[in-house]
C-alpha positions as CSV (number, residue, x, y, z in Angstrom):
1,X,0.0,0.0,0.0
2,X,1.1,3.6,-1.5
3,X,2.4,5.9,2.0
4,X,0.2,8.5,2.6
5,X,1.7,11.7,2.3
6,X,1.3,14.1,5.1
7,X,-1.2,17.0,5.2
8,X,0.6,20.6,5.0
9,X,-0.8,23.7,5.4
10,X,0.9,24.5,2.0
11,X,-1.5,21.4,0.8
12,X,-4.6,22.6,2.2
13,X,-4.0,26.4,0.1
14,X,-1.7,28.8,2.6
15,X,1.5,28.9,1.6
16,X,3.4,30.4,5.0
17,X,6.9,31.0,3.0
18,X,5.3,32.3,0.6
19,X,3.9,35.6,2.3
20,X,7.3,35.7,4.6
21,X,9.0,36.2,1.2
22,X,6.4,39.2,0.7
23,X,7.1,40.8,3.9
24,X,11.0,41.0,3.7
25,X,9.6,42.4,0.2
26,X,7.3,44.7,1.7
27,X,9.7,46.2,4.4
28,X,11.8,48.3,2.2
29,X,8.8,49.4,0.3
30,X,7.3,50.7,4.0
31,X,10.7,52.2,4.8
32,X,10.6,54.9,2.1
33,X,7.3,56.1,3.9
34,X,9.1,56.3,7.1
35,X,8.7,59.6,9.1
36,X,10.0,61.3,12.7
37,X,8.4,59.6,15.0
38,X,8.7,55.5,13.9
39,X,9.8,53.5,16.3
40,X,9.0,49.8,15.1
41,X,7.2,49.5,11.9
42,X,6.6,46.1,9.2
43,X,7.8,42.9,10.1
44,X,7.1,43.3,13.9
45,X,4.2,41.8,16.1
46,X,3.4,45.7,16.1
47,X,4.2,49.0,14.6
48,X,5.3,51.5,17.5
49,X,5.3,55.4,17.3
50,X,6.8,57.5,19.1
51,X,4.2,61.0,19.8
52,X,6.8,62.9,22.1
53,X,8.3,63.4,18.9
54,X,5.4,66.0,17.4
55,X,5.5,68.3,20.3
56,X,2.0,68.4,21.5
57,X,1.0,69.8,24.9
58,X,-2.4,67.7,24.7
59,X,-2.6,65.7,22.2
60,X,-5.8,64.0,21.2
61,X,-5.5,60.2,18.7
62,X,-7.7,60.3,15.9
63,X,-8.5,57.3,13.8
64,X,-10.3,56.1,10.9
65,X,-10.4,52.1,9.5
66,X,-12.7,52.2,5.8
67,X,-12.0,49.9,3.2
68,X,-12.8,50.9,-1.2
69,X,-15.7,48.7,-1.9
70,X,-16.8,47.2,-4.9
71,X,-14.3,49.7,-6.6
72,X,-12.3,46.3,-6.4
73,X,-14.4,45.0,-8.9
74,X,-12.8,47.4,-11.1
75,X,-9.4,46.7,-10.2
76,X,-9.5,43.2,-10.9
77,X,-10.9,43.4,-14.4
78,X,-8.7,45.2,-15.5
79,X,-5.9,43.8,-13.4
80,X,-4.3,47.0,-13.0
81,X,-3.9,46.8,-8.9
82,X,-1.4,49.7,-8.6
83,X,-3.5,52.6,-7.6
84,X,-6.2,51.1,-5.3
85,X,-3.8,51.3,-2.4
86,X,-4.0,55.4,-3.1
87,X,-8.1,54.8,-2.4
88,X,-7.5,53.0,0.4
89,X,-5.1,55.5,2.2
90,X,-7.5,58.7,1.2
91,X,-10.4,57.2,2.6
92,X,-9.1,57.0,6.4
93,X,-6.6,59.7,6.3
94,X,-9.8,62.4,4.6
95,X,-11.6,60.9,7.7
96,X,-9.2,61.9,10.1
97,X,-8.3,65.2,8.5
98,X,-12.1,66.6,9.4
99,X,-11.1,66.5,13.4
100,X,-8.0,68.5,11.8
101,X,-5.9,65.6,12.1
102,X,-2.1,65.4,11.2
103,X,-1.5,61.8,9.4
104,X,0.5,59.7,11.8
105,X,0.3,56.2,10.4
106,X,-1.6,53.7,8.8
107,X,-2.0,49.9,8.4
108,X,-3.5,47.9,5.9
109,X,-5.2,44.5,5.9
110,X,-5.1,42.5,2.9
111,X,-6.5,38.8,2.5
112,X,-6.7,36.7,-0.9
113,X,-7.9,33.4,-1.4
114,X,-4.8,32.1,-3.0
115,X,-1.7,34.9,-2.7
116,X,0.0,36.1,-6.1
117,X,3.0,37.8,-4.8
118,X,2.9,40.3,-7.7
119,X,-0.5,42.0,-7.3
120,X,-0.2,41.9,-3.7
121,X,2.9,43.9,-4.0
122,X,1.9,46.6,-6.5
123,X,-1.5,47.1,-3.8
124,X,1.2,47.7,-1.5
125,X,3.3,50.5,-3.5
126,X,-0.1,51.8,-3.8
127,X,0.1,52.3,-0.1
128,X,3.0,53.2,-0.1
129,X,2.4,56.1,-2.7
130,X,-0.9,56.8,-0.4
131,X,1.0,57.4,2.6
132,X,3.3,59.4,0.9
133,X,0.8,62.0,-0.4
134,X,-0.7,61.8,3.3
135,X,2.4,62.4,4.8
136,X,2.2,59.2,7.0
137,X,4.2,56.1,7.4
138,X,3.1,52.7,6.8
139,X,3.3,51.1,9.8
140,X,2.0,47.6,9.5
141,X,-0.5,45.6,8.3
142,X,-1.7,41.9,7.7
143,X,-1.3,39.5,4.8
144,X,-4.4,36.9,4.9
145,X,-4.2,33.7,2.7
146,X,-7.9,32.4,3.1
147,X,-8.4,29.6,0.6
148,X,-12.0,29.0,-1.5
149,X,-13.1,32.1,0.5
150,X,-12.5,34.7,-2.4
151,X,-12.6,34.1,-5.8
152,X,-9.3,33.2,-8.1
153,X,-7.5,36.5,-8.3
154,X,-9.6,38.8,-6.0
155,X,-8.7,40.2,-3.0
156,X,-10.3,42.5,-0.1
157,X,-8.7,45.5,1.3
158,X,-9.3,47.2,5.2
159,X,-7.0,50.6,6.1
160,X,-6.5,51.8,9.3
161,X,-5.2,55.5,10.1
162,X,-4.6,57.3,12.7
163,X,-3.6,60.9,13.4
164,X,-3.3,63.6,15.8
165,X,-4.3,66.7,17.4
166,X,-4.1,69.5,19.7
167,X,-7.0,69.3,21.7
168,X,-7.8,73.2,21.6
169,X,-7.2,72.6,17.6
170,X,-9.9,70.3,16.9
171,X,-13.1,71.8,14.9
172,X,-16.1,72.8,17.2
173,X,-19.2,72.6,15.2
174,X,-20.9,74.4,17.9
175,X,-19.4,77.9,16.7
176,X,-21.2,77.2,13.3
177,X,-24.0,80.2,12.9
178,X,-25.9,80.9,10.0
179,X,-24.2,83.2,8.3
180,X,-21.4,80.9,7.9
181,X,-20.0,79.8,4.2
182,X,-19.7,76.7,2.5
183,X,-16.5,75.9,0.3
184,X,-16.4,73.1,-1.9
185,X,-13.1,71.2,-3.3
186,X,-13.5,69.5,-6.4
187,X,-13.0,65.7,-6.1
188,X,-11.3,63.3,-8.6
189,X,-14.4,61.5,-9.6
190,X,-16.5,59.0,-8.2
191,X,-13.4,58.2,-5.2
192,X,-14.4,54.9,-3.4
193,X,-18.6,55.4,-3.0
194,X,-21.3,54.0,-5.6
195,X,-19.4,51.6,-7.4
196,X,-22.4,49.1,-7.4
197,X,-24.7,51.7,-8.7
198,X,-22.1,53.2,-11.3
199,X,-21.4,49.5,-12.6
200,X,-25.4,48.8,-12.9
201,X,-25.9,52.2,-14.6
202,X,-22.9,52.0,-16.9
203,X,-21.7,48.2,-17.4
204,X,-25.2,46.5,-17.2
205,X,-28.0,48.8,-18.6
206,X,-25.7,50.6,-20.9
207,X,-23.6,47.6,-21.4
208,X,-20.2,49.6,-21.9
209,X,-17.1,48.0,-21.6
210,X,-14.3,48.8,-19.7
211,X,-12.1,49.5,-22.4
212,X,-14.2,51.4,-24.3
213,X,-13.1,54.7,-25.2
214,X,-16.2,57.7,-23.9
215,X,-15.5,60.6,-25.4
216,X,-17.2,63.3,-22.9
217,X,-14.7,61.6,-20.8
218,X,-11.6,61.7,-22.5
219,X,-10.3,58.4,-21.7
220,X,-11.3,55.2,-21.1
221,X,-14.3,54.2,-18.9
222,X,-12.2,51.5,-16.9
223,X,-9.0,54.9,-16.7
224,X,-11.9,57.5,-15.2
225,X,-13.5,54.6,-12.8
226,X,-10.1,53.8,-10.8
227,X,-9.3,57.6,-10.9
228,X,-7.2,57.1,-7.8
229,X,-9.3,58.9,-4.7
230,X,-7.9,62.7,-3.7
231,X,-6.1,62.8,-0.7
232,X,-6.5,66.1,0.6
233,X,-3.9,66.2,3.6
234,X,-1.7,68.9,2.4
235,X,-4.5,71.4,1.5
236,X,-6.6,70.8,4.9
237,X,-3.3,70.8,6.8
238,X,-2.1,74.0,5.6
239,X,-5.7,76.1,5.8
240,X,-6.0,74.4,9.5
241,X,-2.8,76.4,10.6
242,X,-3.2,79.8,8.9
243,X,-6.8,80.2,9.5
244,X,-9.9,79.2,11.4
245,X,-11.9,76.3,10.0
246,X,-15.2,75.6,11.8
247,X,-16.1,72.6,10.0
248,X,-14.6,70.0,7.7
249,X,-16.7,67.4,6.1
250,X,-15.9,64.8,4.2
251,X,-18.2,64.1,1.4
252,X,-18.4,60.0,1.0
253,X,-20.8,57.5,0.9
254,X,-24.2,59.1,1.2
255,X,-23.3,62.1,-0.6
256,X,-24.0,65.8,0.6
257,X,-27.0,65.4,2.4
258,X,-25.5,62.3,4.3
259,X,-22.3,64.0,5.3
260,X,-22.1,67.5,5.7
261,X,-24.8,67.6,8.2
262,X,-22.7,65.3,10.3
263,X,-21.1,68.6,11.1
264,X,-23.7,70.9,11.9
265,X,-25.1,72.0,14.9
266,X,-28.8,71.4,15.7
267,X,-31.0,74.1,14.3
268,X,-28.7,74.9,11.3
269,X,-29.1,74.1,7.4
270,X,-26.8,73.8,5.0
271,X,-28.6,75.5,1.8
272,X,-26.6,74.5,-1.9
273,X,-26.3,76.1,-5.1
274,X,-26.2,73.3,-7.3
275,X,-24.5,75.3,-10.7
276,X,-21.9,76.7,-8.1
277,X,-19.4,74.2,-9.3
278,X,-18.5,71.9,-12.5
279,X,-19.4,68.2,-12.2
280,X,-17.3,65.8,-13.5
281,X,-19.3,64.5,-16.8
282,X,-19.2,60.8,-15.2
283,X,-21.9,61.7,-13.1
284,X,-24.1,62.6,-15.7
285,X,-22.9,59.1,-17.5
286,X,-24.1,57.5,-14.6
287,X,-27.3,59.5,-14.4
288,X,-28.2,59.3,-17.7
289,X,-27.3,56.0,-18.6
290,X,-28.9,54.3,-15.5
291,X,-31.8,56.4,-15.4
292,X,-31.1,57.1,-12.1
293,X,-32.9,60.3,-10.3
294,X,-31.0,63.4,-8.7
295,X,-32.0,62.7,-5.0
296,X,-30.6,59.1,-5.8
297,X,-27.9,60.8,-7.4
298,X,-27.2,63.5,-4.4
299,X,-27.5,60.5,-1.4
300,X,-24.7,58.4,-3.5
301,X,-22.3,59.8,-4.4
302,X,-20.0,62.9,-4.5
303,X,-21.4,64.6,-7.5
304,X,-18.3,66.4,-8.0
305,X,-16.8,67.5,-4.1
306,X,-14.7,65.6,-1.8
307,X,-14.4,68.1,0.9
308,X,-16.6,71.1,2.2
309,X,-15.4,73.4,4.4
310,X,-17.4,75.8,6.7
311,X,-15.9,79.0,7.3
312,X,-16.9,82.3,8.9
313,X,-18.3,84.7,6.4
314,X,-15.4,87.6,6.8
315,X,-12.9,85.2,6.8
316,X,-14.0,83.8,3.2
317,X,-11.9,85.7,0.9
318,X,-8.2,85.0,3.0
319,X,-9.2,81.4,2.8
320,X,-9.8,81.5,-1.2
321,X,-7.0,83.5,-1.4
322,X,-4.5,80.6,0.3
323,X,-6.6,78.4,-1.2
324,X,-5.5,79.8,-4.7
325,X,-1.9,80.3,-4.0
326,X,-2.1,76.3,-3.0
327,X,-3.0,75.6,-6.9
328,X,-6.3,74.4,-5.0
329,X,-9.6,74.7,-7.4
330,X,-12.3,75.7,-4.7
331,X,-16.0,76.8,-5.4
332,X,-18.7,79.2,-2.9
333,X,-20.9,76.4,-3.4
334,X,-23.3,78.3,-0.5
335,X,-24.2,79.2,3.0
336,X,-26.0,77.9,6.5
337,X,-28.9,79.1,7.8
338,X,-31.5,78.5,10.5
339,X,-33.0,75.1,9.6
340,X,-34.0,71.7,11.0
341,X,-31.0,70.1,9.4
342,X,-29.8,68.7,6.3
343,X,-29.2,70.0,3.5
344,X,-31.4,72.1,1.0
345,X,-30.5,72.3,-2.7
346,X,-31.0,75.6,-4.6
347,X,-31.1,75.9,-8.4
C-alpha cells in the first residue's frame, strides 16, 4: 500500500513562505514612507510610534479604519492593482483630516484566497504612494491567505489610520451660525462610494465596456472609474494652521446630504447652489445612462466634491486667497442658515 503523504498547510492552500517572502519584500517598500516619529514598523508583532516626537502639549488620537468597496471590482478586471492602495489610504486619512488631524500612520489589511505575490505587492506600492501623499508612514498591516473564501485573483482591502491633534485645535461645530460659508473642493471623480450603482448604470444597462473609449470623458471608462481617490492632507493641513476652519466634512458614501450635516449643529441648514461648481461628466454618464434620479444621485455619491469646508463669512476671501496660491480649485458652493437640518439644494 502507497504511503500517505502528510497534510501541510501549503497542501490545504496557505503557503506560510510564501507571504514571509512578501514581507521581507514589503519592508523596504514601508521604509521609504518612514517619518520622525517611527519607532517599530513592518515585520514586527506591532508598529510603534513615538508621539513625544510631534511636540504636543495635549494631544488628542484620531482614527479612521474604511475599506474601497466594490471599486475592487474594477481593479480586478482590469488587473491594474497599482493605484487602489491610493483609495485606500485617502479614505481613512480624509476621515481623520475633518477633526484636523495630522497623518500619523496607517495599516492595511489584505486577504486573498490564494496569494500572487505580484499583485499583492503593487496594492502595496499603492500604499506606499498613499501614505506618501498623506504624509504618514506605513506602519504595518496583515497578509491573509484564506483559501476557497475569495474568488481566483480577487482580493479585499481594510486601512487603518490614525492621526493627531491638539486638543484646543480640533473643529467645534458648535461655533457654526448661520451666516457661515460653504466651500467646496473638487474631487477626482466617483473616489471609493457608488461603485455598485455606477457599474449597474454603466456596465449593465448601458452595457459599456471597460475599455471602451467615452468621449465626454476623454479616456477610457475603466482609466476614469479607478481615478485614484484625492487625498487632501496637504491642502486641509495647511488652511487648519493659517486660518480658522469651523467645519470640515468629508463628502463620501451618502453624498452631501449624508455628510455635511454630520457637522452641523442642531437648528442649522446647510442651503446648496447646485451650478456653483462643475461636475465631473461621469456623473451625468451615470445619471443618464442608468436612469437614475438626482436625490438618488445626491444620497450616493459625491457629484463632484470631496471636501466642504465651513468658514466664517469675513474670513472667506483670505481662505480662497491661500486656497488659490495652493493651486487648490475651490468653489462658494453656498451658506448655513436656521433650519431643522440637512441639507437644502438651490437651483
Amino acid at each position: 500500500m502507497a504511503k500517505k503523504k502528510s497534510i501541510t498547510y501549503k497542501r490545504a492552500g496557505v503557503d506560510i513562505s510564501a507571504a514571509d517572502r512578501l514581507v521581507r519584500r514589503i519592508r523596504p517598500i514601508a521604509l521609504k514612507t518612514a517619518r520622525p516619529g517611527l519607532l517599530e514598523g513592518v515585520g514586527g508583532f506591532s508598529g510603534l510610534f513615538d508621539l513625544k516626537s510631534r511636540n504636543y502639549r495635549h494631544p488628542v488620537l484620531v482614527s479612521s479604519t474604511d475599506g474601497v468597496g466594490t471599486k475592487l471590482k474594477i481593479a480586478f478586471a482590469m488587473n491594474i492593482h497599482d493605484t487602489i492602495g491610493i483609495d485606500l489610504v485617502a479614505m481613512g486619512v480624509n476621515d481623520i483630516l475633518t477633526q484636523g488631524a495630522e497623518p500619523l500612520f496607517f495599516l492595511d489589511y489584505f486577504a486573498t484566497g490564494k496569494l500572487k505575490p505580484h499583485t499583492a505587492l503593487q496594492v502595496i506600492r499603492g500604499i506606499a504612494d498613499g501614505c506618501l501623499l498623506a504624509g504618514c508612514t506605513l506602519i504595518g498591516g496583515e497578509t491573509a491567505e484564506m483559501p476557497s473564501f475569495y474568488g481566483d485573483g480577487e482580493y479585499d482591502l481594510a486601512g487603518f489610520a490614525v492621526g493627531v491633534v491638539e486638543l484646543k485645535k480640533i473643529p467645534n461645530p458648535a461655533a457654526i451660525v448661520a451666516g457661515d460659508q460653504l466651500i467646496g473642493l473638487p474631487s477626482s471623480g466617483l473616489h471609493s462610494n457608488g461603485y455598485s450603482l455606477a457599474r449597474r448604470a454603466l456596465l449593465e444597462i448601458k452595457g459599456l465596456r471597460l475599455g471602451d473609449r467615452i468621449s465626454e470623458l476623454g479616456r477610457t471608462l475603466g482609466e476614469e472609474l479607478l481615478e485614484p481617490t484625492r487625498i487632501y492632507a496637504k491642502v486641509i493641513r495647511t488652511l487648519l494652521r493659517r486660518h480658522p476652519i469651523k467645519g470640515v466634512a468629508h463628502i463620501t458614501g451618502g453624498g452631501i446630504p449624508g455628510n455635511l450635516p454630520r457637522i452641523l449643529p442642531q437648528g442649522r441648514q446647510a442651503w446648496i447652489r447646485r451650478r456653483s461648481w462643475p461636475i465631473p461628466p461621469v456623473f451625468d454618464l451615470i445619471r443618464r445612462f442608468g436612469g437614475v434620479s438626482q436625490p438618488e444621485m445626491d444620497r450616493t455619491f459625491n457629484n463632484g466634491l470631496g471636501i466642504i469646508l465651513v468658514v466664517g463669512k469675513k474670513h472667506v476671501d483670505q481662505i480662497q486667497r491661500s486656497l488659490t496660491k495652493l493651486g487648490e480649485k475651490h468653489y462658494l458652493i453656498g451658506e448655513v442658515k436656521k433650519g431643522e437640518g440637512g441639507v437644502r439644494f438651490l437651483p
